[in-house]
C-alpha positions as CSV (number, residue, x, y, z in Angstrom):
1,X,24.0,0.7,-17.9
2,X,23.3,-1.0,-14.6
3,X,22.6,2.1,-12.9
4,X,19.4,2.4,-15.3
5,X,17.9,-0.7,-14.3
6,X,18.2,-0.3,-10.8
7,X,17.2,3.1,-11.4
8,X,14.0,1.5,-12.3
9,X,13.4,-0.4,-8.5
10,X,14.2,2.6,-6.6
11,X,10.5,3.7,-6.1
12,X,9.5,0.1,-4.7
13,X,12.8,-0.5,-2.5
14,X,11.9,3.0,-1.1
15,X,8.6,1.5,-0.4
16,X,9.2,-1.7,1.2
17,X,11.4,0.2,3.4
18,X,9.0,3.3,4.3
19,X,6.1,0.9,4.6
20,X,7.8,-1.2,7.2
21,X,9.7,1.8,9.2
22,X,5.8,2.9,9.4
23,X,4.6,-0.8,10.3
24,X,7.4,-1.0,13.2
25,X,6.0,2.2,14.7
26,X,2.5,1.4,14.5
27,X,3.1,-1.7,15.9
28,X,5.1,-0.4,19.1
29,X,2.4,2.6,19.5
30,X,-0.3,0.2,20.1
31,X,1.7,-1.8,22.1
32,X,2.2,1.1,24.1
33,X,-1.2,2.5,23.9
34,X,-3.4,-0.4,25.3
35,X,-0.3,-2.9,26.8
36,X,-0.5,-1.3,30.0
37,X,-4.7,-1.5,30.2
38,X,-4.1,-4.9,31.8
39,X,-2.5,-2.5,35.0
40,X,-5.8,-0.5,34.9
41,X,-8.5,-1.0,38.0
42,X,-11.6,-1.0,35.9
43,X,-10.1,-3.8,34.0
44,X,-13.6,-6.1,33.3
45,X,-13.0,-9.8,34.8
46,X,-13.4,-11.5,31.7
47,X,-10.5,-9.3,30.8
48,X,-7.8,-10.4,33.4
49,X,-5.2,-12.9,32.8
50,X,-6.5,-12.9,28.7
51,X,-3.2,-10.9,27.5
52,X,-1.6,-13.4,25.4
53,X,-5.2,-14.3,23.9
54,X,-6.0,-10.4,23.0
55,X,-2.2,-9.6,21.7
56,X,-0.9,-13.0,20.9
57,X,3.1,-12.4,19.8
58,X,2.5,-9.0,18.5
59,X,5.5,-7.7,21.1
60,X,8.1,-10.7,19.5
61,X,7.1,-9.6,16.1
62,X,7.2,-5.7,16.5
63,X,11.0,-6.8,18.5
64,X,11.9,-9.1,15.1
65,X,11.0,-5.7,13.1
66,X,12.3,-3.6,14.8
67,X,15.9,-5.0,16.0
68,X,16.5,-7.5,13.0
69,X,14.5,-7.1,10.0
70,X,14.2,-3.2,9.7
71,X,17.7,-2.9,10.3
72,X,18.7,-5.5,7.3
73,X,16.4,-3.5,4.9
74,X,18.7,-0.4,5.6
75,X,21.8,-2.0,5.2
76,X,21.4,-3.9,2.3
77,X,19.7,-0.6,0.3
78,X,22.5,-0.6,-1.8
79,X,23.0,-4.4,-2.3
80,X,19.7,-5.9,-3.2
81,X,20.8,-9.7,-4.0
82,X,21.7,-9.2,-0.5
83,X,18.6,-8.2,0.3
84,X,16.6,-10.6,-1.5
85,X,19.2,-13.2,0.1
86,X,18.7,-12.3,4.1
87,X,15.2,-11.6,3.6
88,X,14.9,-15.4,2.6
89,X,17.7,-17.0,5.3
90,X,15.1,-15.2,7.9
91,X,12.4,-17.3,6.6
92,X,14.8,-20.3,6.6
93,X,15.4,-19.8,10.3
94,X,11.5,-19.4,11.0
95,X,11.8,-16.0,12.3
96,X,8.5,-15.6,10.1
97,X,7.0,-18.4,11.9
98,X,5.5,-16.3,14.4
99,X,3.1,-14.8,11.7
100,X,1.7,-18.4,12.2
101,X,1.3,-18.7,15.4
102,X,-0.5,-14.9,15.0
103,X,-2.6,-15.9,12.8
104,X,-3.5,-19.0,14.9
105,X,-4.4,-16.7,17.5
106,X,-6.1,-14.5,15.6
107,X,-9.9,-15.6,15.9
108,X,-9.3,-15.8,19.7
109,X,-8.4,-12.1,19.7
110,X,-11.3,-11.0,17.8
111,X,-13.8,-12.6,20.1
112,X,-12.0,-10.8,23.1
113,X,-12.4,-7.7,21.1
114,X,-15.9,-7.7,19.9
115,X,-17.1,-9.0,23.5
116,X,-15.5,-6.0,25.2
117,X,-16.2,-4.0,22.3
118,X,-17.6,-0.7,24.5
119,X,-14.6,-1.2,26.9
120,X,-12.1,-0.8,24.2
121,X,-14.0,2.1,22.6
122,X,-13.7,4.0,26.0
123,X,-10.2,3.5,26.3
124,X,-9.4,4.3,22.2
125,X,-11.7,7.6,23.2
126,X,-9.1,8.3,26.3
127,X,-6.0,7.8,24.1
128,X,-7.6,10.1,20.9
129,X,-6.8,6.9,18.9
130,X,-8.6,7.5,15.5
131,X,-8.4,3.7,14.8
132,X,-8.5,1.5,17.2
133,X,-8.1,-1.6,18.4
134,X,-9.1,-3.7,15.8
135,X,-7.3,-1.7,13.6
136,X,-3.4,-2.3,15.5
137,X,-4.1,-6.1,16.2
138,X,-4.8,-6.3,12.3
139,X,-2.0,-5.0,11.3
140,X,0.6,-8.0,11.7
141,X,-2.0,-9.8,9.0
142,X,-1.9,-6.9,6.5
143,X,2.0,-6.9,6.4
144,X,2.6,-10.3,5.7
145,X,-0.3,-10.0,3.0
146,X,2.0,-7.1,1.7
147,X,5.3,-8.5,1.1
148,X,4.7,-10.8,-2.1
149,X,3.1,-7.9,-3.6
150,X,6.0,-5.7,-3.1
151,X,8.1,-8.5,-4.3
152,X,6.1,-9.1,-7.5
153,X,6.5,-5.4,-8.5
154,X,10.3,-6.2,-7.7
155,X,10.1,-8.9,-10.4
156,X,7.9,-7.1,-13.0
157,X,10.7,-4.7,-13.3
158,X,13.5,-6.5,-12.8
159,X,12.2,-8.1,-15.8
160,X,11.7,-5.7,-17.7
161,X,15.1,-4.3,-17.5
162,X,16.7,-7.7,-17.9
163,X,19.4,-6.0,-19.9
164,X,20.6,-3.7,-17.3
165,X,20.5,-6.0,-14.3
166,X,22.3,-8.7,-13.3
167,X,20.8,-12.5,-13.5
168,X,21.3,-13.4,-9.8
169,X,19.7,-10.4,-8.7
170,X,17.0,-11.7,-11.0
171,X,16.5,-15.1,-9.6
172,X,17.3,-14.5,-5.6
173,X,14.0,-12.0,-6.1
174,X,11.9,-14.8,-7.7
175,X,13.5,-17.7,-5.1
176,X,12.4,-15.3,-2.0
177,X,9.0,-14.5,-3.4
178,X,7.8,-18.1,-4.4
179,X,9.2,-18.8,-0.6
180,X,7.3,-16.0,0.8
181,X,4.1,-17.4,-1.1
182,X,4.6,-20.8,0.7
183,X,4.6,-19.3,3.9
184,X,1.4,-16.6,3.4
185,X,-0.1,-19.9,2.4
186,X,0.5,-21.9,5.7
187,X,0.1,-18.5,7.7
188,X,-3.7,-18.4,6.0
189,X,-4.2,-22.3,6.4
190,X,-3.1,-22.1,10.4
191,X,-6.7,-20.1,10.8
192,X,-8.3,-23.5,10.3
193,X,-7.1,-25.1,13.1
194,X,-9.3,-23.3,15.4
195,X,-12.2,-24.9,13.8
196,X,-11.0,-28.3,15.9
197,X,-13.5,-29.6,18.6
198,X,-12.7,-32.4,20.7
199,X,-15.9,-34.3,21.9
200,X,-13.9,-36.4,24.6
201,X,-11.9,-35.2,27.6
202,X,-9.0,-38.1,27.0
203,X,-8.4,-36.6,23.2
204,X,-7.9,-33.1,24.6
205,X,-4.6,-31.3,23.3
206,X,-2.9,-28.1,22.7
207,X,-2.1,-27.5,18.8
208,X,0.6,-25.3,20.1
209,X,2.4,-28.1,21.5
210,X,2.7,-30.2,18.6
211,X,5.5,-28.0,16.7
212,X,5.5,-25.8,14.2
213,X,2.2,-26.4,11.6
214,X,3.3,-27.6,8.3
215,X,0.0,-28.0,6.0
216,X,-3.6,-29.0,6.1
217,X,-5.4,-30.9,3.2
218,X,-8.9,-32.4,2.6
219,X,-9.4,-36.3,2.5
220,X,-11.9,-39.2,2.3
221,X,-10.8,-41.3,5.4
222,X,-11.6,-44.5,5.6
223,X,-11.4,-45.1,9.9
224,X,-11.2,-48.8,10.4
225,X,-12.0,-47.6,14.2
226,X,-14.9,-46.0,13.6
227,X,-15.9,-48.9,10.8
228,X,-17.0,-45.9,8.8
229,X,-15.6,-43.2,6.0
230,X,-16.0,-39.5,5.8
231,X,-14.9,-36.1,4.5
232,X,-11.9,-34.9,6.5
233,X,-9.2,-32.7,7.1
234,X,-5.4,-34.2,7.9
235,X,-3.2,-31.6,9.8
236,X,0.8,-32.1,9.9
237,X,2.6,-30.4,12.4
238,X,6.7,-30.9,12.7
239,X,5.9,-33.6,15.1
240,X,2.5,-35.2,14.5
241,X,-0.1,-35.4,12.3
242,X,-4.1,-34.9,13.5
243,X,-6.9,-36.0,11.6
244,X,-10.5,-34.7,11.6
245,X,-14.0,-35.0,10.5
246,X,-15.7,-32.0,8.6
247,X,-19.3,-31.3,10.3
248,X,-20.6,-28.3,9.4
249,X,-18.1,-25.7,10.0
250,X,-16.7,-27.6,13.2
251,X,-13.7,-30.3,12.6
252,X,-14.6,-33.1,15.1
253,X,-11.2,-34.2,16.0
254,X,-11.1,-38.7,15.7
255,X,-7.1,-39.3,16.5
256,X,-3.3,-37.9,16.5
257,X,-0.2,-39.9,15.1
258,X,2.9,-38.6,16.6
259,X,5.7,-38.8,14.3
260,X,7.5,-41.6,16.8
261,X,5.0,-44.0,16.8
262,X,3.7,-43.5,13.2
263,X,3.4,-46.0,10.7
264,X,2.1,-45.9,6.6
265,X,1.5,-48.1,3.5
266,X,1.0,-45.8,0.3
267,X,-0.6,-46.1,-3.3
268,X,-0.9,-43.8,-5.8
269,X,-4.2,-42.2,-4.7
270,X,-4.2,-43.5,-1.1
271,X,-1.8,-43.7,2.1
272,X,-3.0,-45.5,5.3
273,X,-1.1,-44.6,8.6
274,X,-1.6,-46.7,11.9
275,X,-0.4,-45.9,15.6
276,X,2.7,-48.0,15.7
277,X,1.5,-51.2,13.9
278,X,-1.7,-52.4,11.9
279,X,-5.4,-52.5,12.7
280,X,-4.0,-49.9,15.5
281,X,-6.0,-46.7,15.3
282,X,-5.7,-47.2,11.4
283,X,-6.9,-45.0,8.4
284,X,-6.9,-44.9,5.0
285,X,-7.1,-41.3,3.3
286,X,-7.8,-41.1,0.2
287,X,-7.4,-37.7,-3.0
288,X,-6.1,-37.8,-6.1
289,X,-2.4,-38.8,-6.9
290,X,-0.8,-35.5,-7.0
291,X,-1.9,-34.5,-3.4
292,X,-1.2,-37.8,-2.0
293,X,2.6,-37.5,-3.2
294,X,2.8,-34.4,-1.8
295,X,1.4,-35.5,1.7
296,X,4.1,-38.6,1.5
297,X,7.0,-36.0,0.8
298,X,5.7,-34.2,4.2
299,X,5.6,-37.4,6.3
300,X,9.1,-38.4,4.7
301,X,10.1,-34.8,6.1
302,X,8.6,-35.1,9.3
303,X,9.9,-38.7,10.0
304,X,13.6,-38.0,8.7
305,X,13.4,-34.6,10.8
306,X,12.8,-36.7,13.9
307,X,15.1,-39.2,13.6
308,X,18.3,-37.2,12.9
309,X,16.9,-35.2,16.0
310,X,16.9,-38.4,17.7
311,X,20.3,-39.9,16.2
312,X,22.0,-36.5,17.2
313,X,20.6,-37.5,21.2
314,X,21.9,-41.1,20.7
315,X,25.2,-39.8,20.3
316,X,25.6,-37.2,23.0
317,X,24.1,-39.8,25.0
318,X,26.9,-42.1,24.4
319,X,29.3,-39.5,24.7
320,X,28.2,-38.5,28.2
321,X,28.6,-42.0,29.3
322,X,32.1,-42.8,27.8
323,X,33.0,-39.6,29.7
324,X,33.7,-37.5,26.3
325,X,32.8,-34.0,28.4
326,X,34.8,-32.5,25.5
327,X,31.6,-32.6,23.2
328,X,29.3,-30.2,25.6
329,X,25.9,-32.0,24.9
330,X,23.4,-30.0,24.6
331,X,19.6,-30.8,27.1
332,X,17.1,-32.8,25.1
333,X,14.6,-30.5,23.8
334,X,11.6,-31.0,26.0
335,X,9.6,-29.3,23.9
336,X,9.3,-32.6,21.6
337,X,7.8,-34.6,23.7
338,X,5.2,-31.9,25.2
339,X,2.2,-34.0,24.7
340,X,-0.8,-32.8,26.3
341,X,-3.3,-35.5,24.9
342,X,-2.1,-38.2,26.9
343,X,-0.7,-40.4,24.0
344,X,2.6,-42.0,24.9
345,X,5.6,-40.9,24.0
346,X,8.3,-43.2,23.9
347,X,10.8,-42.1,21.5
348,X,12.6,-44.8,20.1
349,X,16.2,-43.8,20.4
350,X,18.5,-44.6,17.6
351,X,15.8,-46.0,15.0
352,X,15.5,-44.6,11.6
353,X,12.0,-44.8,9.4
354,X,12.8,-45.2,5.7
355,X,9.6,-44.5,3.8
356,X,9.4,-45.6,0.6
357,X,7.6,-44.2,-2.9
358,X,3.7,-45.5,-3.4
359,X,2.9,-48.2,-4.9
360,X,2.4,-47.5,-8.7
361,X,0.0,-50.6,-8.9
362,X,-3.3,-50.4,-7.3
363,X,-3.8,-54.1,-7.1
364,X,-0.5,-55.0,-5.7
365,X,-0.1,-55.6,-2.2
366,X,0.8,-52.7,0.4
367,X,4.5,-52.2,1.6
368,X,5.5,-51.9,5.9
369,X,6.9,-47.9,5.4
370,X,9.2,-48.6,8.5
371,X,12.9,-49.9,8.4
372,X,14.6,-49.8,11.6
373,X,18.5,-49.2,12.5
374,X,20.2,-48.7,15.2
């Protein structure tokens, strides 16, 4: 009886894993074809020392394919919860991320390509390339776009043999795919941040170094700095959130809380964050209920992320000192405090934020988000 229903998913598992056997060598062949161009002599100056903007990660992605991913398709054929299962613990462990940081990339890439449009024609023409490259560096988009389809087919049929197949088979398919949705969406909204322009030298900063890019929403922002409100778009990254004024189709960037030094008061359709205590850099941003929840849920991740990071630190810390070699601390992740706006970055050892739920009433008086223990 089973053997019917899976009988059933054989043509799309055969798919998903013909599709990306032929995604990893398309990926390695254009790799191979115009990687080494940044050897060649007749390399156009506006060309050299661009290799990271033209490729971006395409290498760690076709190397994730090739020596993790692929690999797991073929040996869980047989055993699709396992499948369905591994497929998702690789998105838990963000080796998907890098689709993000592609896509980030992406509009950089394009420029490169389309300014040395006739340079890259002569060199498709030398390799007998029918396609291109426009039509390799798109390719890391188009598979990402893929997967939920495939997966939706998975579930159409799975459904409609429901009798054959077993229920956790069922509902591992339809936990990945709603996953996999999440992430297409933050891969998709990442594009946006290279519509950020900072007017003024001191606010310059690398979106890169702010950790991995959670979600970006419109919002009416009220900036008690400015003494003015307008239509803007709030970024929140792992360790910070950015905020932004919509002109035209350039975000002027106004101001950066990093997650250390942030602090909030929240109502039902409103949140206001400040730079480590009030009338400091403070905002109010403003949407209807259900997206301000959803923003609060973020911070709460953000802050609570940080301060276990930083509790975790605390405690090797006082290990080292007390002489407890035994525990083998592990070196402070530099990487959270790269700050390349010049905002101080001070990290509080040992405090924890507690942020509480909005206020339900609109006329009652704000709440301090922060709590702090040692």
């Amino acid at each position: 009886m089973r053997d019917k229903g899976y009988g059933c998913i054989q043509p799309i598992l055969d798919e998903l894993i013909k599709t990306e056997e032929t995604y990893v060598e398309n990926l390695w062949m254009g790799i191979n074809n115009y990687g080494n161009m940044f050897e060649r002599k007749d390399l156009p100056m506006g060309l050299r020392g661009k290799k990271y903007v033209l490729f971006g990660n395409v290498e760690q992605l076709a190397e994730f394919h090739r020596d993790e991913f692929l690999p797991m398709l073929h040996r869980n054929k047989h055993d699709l919860k396992r499948l369905f299962d591994e497929f998702q613990q690789y998105i838990e462990q963000h080796c998907f991320y890098g689709y993000v940081l592609y896509t980030m990339n992406k509009q950089r890439s394009l420029k490169l390509c389309d300014t040395y449009k006739n340079y890259f024609k002569l060199i498709q023409t030398e390799l007998d390339d029918k396609l291109g490259i426009n039509s390799f560096l798109v390719q890391p988009i188009q598979r990402m776009a893929r997967y939920p389809l495939l997966l939706t087919q998975f579930i159409t049929t799975l459904f409609k043999n429901r009798d054959y197949i077993m229920k956790p088979v069922i509902e591992s398919c339809c936990r990945l795919e709603k996953r996999l949705r999440t992430l297409l969406t933050t891969t998709n909204e990442s594009e946006v941040i290279n519509d950020i322009v900072c007017l003024s030298e001191t606010h310059e900063f690398n979106t890169f170094y702010q950790g991995k890019f959670r979600k970006v929403s419109e919002f009416n922002i009220a900036d008690h700095t400015l003494k003015r409100t307008y239509r803007g778009k709030v970024f929140i990254f792992d360790k910070c959130i950015i905020y932004t004024e919509i002109k035209g189709k350039q975000l002027i960037f106004h101001g950066r809380y990093p997650c250390e030094h942030i602090g909030i008061t929240a109502k039902t359709k409103q949140f206001t964050l400040y730079y480590e205590h009030r009338k400091k850099q403070e905002c109010d941003f403003m949407a209807d209920a259900a997206l301000v929840e959803q923003w609060l849920d973020l911070i709460r991740e953000m802050v609570s992320s940080y301060a276990e990071e930083e509790r975790k630190k605390f405690k090797e810390m006082r290990a080292l000192e007390h002489g407890e070699d035994h525990m083998h601390p592990k070196p402070a992740n530099l990487s959270l405090f790269r700050d390349s706006n010049r905002f101080s970055t001070d990290s509080g050892i040992g405090n924890m934020w507690i942020l509480p739920k909005p206020e339900t009433d609109e006329s009652s008086s704000s709440r301090a988000t922060w709590y702090a223990t040692t």
